[in-house]
Each structure stands twice: as structure tokens, then as C-alpha cells.
C-alpha positions in Angstrom: 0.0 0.0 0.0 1.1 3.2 -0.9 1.3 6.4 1.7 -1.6 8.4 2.3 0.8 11.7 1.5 1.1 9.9 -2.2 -2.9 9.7 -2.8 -2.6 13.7 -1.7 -0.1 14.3 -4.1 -1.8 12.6 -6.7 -5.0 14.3 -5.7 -3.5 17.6 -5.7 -1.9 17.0 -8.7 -5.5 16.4 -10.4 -7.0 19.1 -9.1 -3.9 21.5 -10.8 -4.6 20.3 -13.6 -8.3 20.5 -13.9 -7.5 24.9 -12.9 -4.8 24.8 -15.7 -7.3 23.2 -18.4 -10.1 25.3 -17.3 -7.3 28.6 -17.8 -6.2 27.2 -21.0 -10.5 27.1 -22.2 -11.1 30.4 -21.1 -7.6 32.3 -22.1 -8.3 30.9 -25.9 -12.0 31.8 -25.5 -11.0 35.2 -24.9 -8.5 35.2 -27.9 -11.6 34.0 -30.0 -13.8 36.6 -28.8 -11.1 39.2 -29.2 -10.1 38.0 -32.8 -14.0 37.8 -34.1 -14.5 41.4 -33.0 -11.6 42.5 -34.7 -12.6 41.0 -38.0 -16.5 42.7 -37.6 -16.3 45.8 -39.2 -17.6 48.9 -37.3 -21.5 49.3 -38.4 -22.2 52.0 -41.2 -23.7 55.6 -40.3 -27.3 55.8 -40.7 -28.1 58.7 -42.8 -31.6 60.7 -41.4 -34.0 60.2 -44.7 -35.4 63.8 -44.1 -33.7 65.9 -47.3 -34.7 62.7 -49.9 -38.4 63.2 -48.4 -37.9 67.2 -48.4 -37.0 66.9 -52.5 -39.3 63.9 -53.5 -42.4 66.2 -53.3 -43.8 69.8 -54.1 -46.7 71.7 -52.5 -48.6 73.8 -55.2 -51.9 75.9 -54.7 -53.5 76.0 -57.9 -56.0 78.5 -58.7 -58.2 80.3 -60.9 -59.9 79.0 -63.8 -59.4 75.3 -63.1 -61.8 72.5 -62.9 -60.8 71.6 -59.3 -58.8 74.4 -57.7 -56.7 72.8 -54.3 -53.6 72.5 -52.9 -51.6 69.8 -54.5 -49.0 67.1 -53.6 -46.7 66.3 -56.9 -43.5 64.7 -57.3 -40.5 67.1 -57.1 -39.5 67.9 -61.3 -42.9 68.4 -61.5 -44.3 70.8 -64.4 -47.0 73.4 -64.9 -48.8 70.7 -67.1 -49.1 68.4 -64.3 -50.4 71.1 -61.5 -52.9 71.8 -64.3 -53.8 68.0 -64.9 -54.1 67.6 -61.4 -56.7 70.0 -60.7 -58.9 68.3 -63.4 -57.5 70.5 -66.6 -58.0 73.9 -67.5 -61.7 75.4 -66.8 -64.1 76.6 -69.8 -63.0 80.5 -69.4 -59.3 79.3 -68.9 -56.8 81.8 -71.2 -54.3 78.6 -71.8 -52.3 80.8 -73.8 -50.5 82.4 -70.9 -49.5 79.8 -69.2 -46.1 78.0 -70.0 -46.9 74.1 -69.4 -43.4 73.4 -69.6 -42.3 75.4 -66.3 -41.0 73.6 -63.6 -43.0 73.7 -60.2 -41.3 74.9 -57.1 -42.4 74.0 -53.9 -45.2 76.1 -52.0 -45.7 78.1 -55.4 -49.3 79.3 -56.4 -50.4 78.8 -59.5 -53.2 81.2 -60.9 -54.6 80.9 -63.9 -56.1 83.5 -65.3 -59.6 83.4 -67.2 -59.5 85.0 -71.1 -59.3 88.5 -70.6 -58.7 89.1 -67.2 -55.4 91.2 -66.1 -53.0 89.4 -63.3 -53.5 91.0 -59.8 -51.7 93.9 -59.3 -48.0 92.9 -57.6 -48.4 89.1 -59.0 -45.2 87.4 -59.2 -43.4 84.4 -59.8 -47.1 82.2 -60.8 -48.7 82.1 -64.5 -50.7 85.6 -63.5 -47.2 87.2 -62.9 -47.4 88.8 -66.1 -45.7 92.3 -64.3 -42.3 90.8 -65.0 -39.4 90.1 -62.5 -39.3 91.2 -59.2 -37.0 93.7 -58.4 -34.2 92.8 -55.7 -33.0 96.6 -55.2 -36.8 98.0 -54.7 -38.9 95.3 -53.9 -40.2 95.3 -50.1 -41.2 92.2 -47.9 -44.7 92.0 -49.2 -43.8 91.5 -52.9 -40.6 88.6 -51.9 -43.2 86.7 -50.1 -44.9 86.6 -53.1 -42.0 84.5 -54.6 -42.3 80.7 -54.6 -40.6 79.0 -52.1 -40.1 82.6 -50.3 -41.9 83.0 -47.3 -42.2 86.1 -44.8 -38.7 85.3 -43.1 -36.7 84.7 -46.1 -38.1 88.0 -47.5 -36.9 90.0 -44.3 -33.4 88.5 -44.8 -33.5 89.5 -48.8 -34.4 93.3 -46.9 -31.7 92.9 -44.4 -28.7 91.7 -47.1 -29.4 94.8 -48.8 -29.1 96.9 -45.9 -26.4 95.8 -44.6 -24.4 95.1 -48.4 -25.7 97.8 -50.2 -27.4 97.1 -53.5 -27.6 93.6 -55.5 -25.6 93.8 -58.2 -26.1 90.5 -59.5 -29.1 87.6 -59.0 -26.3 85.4 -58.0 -25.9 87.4 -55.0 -28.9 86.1 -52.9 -26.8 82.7 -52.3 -24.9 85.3 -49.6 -28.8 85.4 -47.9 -29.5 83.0 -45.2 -31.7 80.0 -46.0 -30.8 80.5 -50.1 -29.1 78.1 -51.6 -28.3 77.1 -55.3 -31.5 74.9 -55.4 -33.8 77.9 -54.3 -31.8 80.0 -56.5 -32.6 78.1 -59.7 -36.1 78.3 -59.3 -35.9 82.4 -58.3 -33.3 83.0 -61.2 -36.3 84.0 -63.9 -38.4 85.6 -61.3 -36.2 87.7 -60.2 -33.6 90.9 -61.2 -31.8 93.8 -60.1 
């Protein structure tokens, strides 16, 4: 018979090697974890959808001698033939001649369209009725920018305030130096507007 200080050993033994196994599992289960979150790449940015939804639609009031005359949801690119088509085609009185079908809409624009011999409100701008020309960037006051499409009461008061503070426009192109204009806006005032 052996010692009981050999079965000790033995058992001691055992149980050191059961602790170094069970550190050897969990040291290369940590190198595994560490080596599969290493390969993962980082996840991608999340762009906010909110400027594709802004420039997938346009807002148009249309007007005047329609057959349905509302406030319309069309897809941004949108011309005057579609605001027209929309609002169930010209009315019986309608003076079609005046109105370009091929413009492009812009967004919170009123269209009016005018009945055969009637003349555009006085001050019209930017719509099918504007038949007073371009609005003057030099002379015109709030009242006749909000007028513009796309321009509403605060934009207008910033057109004021460049000018007083920068002295006349001397170009169109100047309004991308007003707050809230950009080259977007700026394509659809280019025609609308001059100085």
C-alpha cells in the first residue's frame, strides 16, 4: 500500500490540472472573442432620410380657372402641365395661352390661372398671372418677396436685411450670400427675379 501523502499528491496534482485546463478554455476563448470582434467591421452611419423626403415632393396651390382648384402634392420635377392636370384641366374660361406648361413647379408656389381677358393681380409674381415681370431685388419690399415661390415672410426680411447691410444687389447670384438661399432655391428664383 502506498502512503496516504502519495494519494494527496496525486490528488492535488489532479486538481492542478483541472484549474490549468479550465485557464487554458477560457484564455483561448477570450482570444476568439477578441479575434471575431476585430474582424467585424464597425457598423455603417445611418443617414436621417429627411432631405430625400424634403426633394421627392412639391406643395402647389392652384387656382383660378381650373376645374378643381386645391392645394396639391406632386412629385418634385414636377411641371405646370401636371399642377394643371391635377386640378382636373383647365376650366371653360381658362386663357391657356398664358400659361407656359413646360415650367417647372417649385415647392409652396401658387399657380393662378387667369380666365381669357382678365389682367393678373396687381404685384403678382413668380405664378402664370405674374405677367408684371421680375421682381426687383434693389426696390422690392417684404410684401412683394413673399410673393415668390418657395419665399416666405422670413426669407423675404433676410432679402431686406442683405441689402441693408451690403448695399445694392448687383447680381441675381448674389442672394446665395442670404441666409436660408441656396443654389436649389436659387434656380427656381433666377427667372423671377432681377436687379
Amino acid at each position: 500500500m502506498k502512503p496516504a501523502s502519495d494519494a494527496a499528491g496525486r490528488v492535488r496534482l489532479g486538481v492542478g490540472a483541472v484549474i490549468v485546463l479550465a485557464l487554458l478554455v477560457l484564455a483561448v476563448t477570450v482570444v476568439v472573442g477578441v479575434l471575431r470582434s476585430a474582424a467585424v467591421p464597425p457598423p455603417a452611419p445611418v443617414a436621417t432620410p429627411t432631405a430625400a423626403v424634403e426633394d421627392t415632393e412639391v406643395y402647389v396651390h392652384v387656382s383660378g380657372a381650373v376645374t378643381e382648384p386645391g392645394l396639391y402634392v406632386l412629385a418634385s420635377g414636377s411641371r405646370v402641365a401636371d399642377a394643371i392636370s391635377a386640378a382636373g384641366g383647365f376650366g371653360e374660361n381658362a386663357d391657356t395661352a398664358a400659361v407656359n406648361l413646360a415650367r417647372p413647379l417649385s415647392d409652396g408656389e401658387q399657380l393662378v390661372v387667369l380666365e381669357l381677358g382678365q389682367a393678373p393681380p396687381a404685384g403678382a409674381a413668380g405664378g402664370e398671372s405674374g405677367g408684371g415681370g421680375p421682381i426687383n431685388l434693389n426696390t422690392a419690399g417684404v410684401e412683394q418677396l413673399d410673393e415668390l415661390p418657395r419665399v416666405g415672410p422670413a426669407i423675404a426680411q433676410r432679402i431686406v436685411d442683405w441689402r441693408e447691410q451690403n448695399g445694392r444687389f448687383t447680381s441675381v447670384d448674389d442672394l446665395l450670400g442670404v441666409p436660408g438661399i441656396g443654389e436649389k432655391m436659387l434656380a427656381g428664383l433666377r427667372d423671377l427675379v432681377t436687379v
